[in-house]
N, CA, C and O atoms as a Tinker XYZ file with bonds, in Angstrom:
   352  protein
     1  N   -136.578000  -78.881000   92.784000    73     2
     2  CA  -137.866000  -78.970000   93.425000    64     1     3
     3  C   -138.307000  -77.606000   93.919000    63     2     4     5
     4  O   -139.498000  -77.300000   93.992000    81     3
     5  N   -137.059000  -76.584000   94.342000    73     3     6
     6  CA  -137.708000  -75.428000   94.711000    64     5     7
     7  C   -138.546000  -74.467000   94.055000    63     6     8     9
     8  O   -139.381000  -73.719000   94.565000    81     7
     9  N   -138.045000  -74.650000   92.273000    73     7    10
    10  CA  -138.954000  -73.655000   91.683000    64     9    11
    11  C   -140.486000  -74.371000   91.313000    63    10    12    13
    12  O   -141.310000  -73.762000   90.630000    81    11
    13  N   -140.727000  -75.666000   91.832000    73    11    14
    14  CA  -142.097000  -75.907000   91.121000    64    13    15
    15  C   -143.021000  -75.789000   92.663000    63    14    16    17
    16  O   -144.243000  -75.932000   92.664000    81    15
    17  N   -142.178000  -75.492000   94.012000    73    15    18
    18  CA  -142.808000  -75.145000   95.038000    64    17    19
    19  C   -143.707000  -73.138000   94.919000    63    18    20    21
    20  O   -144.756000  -72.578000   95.236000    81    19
    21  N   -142.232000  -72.785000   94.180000    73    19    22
    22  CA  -142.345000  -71.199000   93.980000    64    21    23
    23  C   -143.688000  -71.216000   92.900000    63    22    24    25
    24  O   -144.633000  -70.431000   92.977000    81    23
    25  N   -143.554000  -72.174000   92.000000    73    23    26
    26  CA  -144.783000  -72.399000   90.913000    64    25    27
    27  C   -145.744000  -72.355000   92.180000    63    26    28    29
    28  O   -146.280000  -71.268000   92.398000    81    27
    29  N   -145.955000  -73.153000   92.830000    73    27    30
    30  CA  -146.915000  -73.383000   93.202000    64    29    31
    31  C   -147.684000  -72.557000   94.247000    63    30    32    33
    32  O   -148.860000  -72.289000   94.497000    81    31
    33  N   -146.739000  -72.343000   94.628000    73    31    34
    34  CA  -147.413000  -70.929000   95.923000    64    33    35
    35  C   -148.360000  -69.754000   94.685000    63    34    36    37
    36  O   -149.499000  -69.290000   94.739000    81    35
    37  N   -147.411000  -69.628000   93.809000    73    35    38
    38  CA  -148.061000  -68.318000   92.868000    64    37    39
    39  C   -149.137000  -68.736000   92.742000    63    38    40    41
    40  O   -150.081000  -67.987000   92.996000    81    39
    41  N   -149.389000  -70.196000   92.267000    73    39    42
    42  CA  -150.661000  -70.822000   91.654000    64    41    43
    43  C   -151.817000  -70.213000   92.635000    63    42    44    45
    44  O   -152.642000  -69.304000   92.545000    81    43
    45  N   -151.635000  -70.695000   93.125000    73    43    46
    46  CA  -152.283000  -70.795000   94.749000    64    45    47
    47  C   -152.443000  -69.255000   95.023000    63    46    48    49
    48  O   -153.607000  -68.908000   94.821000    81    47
    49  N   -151.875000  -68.543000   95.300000    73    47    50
    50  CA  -151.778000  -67.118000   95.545000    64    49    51
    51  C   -153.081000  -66.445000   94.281000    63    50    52    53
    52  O   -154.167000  -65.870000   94.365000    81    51
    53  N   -152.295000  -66.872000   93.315000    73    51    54
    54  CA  -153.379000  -66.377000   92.188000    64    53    55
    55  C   -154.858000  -66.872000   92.376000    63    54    56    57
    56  O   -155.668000  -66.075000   92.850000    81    55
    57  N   -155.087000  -67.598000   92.180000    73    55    58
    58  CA  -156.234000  -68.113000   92.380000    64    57    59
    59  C   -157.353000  -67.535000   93.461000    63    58    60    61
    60  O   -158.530000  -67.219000   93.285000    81    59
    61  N   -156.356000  -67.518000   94.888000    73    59    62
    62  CA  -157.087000  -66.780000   95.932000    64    61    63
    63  C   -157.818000  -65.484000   96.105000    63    62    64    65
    64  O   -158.713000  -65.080000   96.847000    81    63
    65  N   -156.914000  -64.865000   94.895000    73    63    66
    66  CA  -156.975000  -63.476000   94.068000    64    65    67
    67  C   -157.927000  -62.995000   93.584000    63    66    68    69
    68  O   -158.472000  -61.906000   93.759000    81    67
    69  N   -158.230000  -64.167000   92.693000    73    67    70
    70  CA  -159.104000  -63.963000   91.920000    64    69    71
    71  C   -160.490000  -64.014000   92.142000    63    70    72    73
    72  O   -161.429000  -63.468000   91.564000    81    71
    73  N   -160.411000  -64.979000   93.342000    73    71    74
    74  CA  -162.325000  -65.618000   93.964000    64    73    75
    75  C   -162.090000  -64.441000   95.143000    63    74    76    77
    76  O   -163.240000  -64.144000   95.466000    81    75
    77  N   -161.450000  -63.876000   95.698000    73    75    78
    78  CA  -161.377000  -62.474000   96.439000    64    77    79
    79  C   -162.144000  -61.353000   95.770000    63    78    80    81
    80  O   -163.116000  -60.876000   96.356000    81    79
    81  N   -161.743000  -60.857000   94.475000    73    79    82
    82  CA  -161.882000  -59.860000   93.853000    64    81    83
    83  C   -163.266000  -60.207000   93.394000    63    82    84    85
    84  O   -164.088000  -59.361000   93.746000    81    83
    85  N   -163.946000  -61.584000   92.454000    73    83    86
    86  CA  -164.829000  -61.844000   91.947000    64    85    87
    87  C   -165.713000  -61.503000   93.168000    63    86    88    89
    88  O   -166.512000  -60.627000   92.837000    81    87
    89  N   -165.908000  -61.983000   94.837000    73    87    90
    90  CA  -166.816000  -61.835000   95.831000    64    89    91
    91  C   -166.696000  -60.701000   96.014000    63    90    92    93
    92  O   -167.808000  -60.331000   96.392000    81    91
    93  N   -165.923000  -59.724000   95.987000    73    91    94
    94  CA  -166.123000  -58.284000   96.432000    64    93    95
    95  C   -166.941000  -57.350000   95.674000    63    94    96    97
    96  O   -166.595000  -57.349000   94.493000    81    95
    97  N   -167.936000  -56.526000   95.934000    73    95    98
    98  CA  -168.483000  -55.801000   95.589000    64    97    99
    99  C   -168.226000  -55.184000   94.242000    63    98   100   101
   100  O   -169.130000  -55.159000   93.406000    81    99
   101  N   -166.870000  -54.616000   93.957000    73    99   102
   102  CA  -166.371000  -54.317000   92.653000    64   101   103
   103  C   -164.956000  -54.991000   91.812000    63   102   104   105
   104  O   -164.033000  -54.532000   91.139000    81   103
   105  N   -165.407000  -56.375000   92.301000    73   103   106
   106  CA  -164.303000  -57.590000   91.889000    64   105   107
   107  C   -165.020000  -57.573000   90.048000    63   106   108   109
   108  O   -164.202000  -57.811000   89.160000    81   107
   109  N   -166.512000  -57.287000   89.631000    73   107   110
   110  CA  -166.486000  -57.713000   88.224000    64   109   111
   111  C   -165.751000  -56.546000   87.532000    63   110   112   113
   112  O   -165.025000  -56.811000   86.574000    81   111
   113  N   -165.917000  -55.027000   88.033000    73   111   114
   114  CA  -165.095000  -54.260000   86.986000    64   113   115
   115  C   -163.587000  -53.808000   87.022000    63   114   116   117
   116  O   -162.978000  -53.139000   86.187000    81   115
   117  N   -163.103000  -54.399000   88.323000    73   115   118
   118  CA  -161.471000  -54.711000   88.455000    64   117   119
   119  C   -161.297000  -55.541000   87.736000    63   118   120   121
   120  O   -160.491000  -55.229000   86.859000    81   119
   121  N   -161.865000  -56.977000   87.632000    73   119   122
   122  CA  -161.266000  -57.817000   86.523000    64   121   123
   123  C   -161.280000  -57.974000   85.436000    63   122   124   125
   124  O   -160.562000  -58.790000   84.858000    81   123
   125  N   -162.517000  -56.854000   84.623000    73   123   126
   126  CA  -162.760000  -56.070000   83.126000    64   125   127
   127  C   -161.797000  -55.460000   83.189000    63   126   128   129
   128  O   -161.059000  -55.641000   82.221000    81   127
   129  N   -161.285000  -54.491000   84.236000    73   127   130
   130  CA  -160.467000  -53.251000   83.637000    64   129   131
   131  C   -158.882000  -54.116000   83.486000    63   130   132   133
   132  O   -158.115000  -54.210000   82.529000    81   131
   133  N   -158.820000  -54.654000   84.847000    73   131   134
   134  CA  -157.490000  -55.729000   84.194000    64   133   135
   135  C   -157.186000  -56.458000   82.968000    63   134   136   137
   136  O   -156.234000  -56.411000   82.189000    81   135
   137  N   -158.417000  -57.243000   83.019000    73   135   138
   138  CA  -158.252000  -57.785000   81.510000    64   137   139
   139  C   -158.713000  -57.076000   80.209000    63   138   140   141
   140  O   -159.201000  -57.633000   79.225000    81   139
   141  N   -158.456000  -55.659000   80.383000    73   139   142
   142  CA  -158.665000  -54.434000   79.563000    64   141   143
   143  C   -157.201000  -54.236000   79.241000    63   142   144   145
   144  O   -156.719000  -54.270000   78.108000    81   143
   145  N   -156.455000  -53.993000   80.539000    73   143   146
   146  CA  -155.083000  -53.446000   80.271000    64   145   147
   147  C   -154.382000  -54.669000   80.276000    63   146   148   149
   148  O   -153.196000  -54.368000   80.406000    81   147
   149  N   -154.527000  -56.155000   80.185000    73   147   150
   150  CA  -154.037000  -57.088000   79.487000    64   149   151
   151  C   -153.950000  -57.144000   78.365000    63   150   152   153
   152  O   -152.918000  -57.292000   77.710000    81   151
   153  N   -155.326000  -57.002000   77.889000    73   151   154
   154  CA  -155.350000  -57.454000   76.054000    64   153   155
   155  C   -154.217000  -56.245000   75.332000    63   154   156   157
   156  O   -153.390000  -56.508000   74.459000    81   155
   157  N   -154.445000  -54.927000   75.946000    73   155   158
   158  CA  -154.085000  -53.897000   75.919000    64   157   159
   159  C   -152.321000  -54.012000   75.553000    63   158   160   161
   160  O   -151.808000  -53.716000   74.474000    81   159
   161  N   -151.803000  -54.384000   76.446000    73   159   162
   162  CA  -150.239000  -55.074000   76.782000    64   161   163
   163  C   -149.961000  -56.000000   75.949000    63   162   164   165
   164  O   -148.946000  -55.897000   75.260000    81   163
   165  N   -150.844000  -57.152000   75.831000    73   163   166
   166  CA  -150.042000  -57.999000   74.584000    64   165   167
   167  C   -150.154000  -57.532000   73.672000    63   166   168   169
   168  O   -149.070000  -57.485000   73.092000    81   167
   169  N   -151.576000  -56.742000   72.680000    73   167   170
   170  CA  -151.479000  -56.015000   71.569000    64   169   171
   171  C   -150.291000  -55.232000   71.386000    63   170   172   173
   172  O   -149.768000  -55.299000   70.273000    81   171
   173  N   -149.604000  -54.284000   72.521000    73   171   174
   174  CA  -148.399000  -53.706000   72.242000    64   173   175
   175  C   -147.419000  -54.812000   72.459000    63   174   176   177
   176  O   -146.534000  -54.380000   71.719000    81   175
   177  N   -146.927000  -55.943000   72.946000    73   175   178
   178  CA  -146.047000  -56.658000   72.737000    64   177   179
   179  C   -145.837000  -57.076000   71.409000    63   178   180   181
   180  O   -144.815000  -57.020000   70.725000    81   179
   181  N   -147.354000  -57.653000   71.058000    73   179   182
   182  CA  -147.393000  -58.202000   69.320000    64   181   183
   183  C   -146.725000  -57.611000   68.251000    63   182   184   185
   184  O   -146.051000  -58.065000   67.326000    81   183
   185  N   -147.268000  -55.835000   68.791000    73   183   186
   186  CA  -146.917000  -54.978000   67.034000    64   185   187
   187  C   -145.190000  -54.682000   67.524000    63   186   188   189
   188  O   -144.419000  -54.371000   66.617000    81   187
   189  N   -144.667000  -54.785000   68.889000    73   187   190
   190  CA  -143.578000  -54.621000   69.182000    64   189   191
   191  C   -142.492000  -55.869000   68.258000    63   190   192   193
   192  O   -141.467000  -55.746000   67.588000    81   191
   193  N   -143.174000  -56.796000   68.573000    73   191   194
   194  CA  -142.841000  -58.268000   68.517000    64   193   195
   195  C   -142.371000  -58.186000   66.032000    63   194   196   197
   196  O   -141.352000  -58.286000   65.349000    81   195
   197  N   -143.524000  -58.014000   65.811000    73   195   198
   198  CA  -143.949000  -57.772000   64.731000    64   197   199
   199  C   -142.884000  -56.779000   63.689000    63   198   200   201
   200  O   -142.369000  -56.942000   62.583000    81   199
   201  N   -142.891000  -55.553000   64.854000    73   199   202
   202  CA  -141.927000  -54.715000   63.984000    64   201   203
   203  C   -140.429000  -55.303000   64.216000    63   202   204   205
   204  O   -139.769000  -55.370000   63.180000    81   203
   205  N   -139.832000  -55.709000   65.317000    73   203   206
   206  CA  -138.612000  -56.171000   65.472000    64   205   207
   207  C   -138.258000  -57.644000   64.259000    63   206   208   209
   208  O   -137.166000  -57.958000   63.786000    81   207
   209  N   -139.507000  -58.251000   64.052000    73   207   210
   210  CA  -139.018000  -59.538000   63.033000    64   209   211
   211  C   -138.949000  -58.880000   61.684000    63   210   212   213
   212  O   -138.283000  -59.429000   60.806000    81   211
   213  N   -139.538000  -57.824000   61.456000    73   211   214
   214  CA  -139.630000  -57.502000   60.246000    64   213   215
   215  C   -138.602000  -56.602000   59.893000    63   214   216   217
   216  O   -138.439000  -56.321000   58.705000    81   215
   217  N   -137.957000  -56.162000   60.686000    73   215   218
   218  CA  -136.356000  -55.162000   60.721000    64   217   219
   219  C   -135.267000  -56.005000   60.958000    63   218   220   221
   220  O   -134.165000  -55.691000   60.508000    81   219
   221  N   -135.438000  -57.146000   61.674000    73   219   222
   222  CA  -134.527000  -58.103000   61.388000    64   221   223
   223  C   -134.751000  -59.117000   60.066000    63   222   224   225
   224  O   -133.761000  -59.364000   59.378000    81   223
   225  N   -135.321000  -59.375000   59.910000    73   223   226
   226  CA  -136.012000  -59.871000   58.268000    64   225   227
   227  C   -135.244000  -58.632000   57.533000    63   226   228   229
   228  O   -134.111000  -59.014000   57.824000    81   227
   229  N   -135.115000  -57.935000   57.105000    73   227   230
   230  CA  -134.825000  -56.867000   56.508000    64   229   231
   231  C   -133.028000  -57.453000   56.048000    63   230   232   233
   232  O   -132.356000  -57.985000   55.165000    81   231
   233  N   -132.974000  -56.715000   57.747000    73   231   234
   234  CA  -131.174000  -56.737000   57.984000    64   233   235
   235  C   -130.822000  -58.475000   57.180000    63   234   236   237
   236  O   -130.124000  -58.667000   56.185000    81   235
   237  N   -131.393000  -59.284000   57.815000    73   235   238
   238  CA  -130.782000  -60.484000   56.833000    64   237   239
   239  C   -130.950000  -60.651000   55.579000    63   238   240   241
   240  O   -130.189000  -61.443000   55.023000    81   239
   241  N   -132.108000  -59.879000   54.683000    73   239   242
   242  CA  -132.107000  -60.057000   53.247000    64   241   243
   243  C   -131.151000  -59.189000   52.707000    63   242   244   245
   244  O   -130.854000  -59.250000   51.514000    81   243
   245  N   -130.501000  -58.163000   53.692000    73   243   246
   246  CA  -129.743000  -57.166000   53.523000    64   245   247
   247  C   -128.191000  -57.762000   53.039000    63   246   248   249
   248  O   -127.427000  -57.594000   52.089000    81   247
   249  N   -128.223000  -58.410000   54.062000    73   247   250
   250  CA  -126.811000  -59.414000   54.712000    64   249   251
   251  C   -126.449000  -60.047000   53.160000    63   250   252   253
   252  O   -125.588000  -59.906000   52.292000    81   251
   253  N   -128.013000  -61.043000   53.465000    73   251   254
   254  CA  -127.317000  -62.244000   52.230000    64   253   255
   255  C   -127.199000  -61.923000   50.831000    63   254   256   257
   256  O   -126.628000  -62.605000   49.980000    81   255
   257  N   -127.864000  -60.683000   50.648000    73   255   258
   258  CA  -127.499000  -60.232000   49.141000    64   257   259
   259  C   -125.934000  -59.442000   49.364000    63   258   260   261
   260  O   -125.088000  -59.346000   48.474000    81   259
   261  N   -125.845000  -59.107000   50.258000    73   259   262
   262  CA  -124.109000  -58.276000   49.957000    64   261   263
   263  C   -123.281000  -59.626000   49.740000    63   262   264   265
   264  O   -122.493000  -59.843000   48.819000    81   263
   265  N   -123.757000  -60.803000   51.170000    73   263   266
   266  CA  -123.256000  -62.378000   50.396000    64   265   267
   267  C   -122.856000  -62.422000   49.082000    63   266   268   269
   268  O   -121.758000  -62.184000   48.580000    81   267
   269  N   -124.156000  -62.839000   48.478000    73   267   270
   270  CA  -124.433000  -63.626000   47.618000    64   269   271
   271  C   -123.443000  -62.694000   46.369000    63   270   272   273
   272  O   -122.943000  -63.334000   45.443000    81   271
   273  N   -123.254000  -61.289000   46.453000    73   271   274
   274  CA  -122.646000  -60.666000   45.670000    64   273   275
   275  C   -121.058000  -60.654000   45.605000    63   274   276   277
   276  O   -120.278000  -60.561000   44.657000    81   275
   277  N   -120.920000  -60.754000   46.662000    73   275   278
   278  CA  -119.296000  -61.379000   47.135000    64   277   279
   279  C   -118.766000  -62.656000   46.411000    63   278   280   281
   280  O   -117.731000  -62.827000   45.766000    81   279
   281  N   -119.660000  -63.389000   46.677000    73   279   282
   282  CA  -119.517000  -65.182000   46.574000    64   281   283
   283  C   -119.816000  -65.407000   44.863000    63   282   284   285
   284  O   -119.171000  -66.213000   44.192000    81   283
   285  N   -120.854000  -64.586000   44.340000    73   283   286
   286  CA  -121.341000  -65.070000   43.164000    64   285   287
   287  C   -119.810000  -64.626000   42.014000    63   286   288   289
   288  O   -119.284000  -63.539000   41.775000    81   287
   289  N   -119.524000  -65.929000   41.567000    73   287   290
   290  CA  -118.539000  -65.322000   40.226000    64   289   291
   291  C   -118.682000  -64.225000   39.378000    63   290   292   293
   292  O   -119.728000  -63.966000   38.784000    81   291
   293  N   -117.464000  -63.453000   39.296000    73   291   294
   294  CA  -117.859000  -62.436000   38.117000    64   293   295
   295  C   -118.294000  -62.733000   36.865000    63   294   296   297
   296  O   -117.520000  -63.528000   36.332000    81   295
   297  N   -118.962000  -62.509000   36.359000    73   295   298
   298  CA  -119.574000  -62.451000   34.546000    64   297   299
   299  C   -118.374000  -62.544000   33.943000    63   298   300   301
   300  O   -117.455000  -61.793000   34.270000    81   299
   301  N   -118.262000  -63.333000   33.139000    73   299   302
   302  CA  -116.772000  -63.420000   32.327000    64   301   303
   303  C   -117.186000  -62.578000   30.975000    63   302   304   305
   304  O   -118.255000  -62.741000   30.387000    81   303
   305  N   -116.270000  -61.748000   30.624000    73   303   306
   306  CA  -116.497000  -61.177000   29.554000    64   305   307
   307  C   -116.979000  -61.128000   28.407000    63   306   308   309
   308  O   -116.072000  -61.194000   27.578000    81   307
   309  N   -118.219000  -61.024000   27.842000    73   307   310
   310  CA  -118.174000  -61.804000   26.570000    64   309   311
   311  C   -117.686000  -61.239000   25.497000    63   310   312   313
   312  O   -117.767000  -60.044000   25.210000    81   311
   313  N   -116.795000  -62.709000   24.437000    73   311   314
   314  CA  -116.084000  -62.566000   23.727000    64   313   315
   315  C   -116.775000  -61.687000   22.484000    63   314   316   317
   316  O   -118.002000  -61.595000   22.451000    81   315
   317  N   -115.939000  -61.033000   21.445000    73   315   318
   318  CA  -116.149000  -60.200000   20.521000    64   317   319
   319  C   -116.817000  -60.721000   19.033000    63   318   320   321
   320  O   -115.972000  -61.016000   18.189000    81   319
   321  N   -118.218000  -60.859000   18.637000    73   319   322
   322  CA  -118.156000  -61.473000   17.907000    64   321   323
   323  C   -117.836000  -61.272000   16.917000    63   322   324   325
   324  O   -118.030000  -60.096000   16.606000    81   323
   325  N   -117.148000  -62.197000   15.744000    73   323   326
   326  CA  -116.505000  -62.194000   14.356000    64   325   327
   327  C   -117.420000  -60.790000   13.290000    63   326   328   329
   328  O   -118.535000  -60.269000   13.309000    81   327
   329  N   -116.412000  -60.682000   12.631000    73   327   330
   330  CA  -116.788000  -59.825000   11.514000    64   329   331
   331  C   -117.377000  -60.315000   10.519000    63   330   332   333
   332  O   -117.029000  -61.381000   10.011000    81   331
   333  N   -118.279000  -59.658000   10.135000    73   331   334
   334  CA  -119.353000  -60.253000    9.196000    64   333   335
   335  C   -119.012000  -60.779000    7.674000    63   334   336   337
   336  O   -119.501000  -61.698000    7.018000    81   335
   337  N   -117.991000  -59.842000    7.382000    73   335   338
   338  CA  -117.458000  -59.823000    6.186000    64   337   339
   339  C   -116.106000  -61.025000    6.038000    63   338   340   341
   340  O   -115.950000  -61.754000    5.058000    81   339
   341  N   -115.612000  -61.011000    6.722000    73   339   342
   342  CA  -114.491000  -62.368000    6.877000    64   341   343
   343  C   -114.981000  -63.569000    6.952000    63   342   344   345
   344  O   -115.773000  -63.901000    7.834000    81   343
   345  N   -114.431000  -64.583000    5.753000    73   343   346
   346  CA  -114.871000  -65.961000    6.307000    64   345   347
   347  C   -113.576000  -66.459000    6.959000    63   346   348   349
   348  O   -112.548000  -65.783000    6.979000    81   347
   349  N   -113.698000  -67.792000    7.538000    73   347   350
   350  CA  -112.491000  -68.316000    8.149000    64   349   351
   351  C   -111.708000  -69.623000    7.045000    63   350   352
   352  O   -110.671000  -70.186000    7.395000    81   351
């Protein structure tokens, strides 16, 4: 029960925040410039986000082909074919 109290104070806290800043004189371009350096922040989380799946994507196609090369049977030799000139 304690963390949905802690939820809830934030809730609450936030909110108060926000109708504070909106009534104050320069509450509209604090909350542009915030939600400037928001969009700002997840765009770098994304391409962060983005490059890490794609280097791990990598490393595992990496992985399963050294696998698959391990595991896959060797090519059995192929046999010599007969001489043209010999019948049997």
């Amino acid at each position: 029960m304690h963390p949905v109290l802690l939820f809830a104070t934030g809730l609450v806290t936030g909110i108060i925040g926000v109708r504070a800043l909106k009534h104050s004189g320069k509450g509209e371009e604090t909350l542009s410039a915030l939600g400037h350096k928001t969009r700002h922040g997840l765009d770098q989380a994304k391409s962060g986000l983005r490059d890490a799946t794609v280097s791990s994507l990598a490393a595992i196609e990496k992985s399963s082909a050294n696998l698959r090369g391990k595991l896959a049977p060797a090519a059995p030799a192929a046999a010599e074919p007969p001489e043209s000139g010999t019948a049997p």
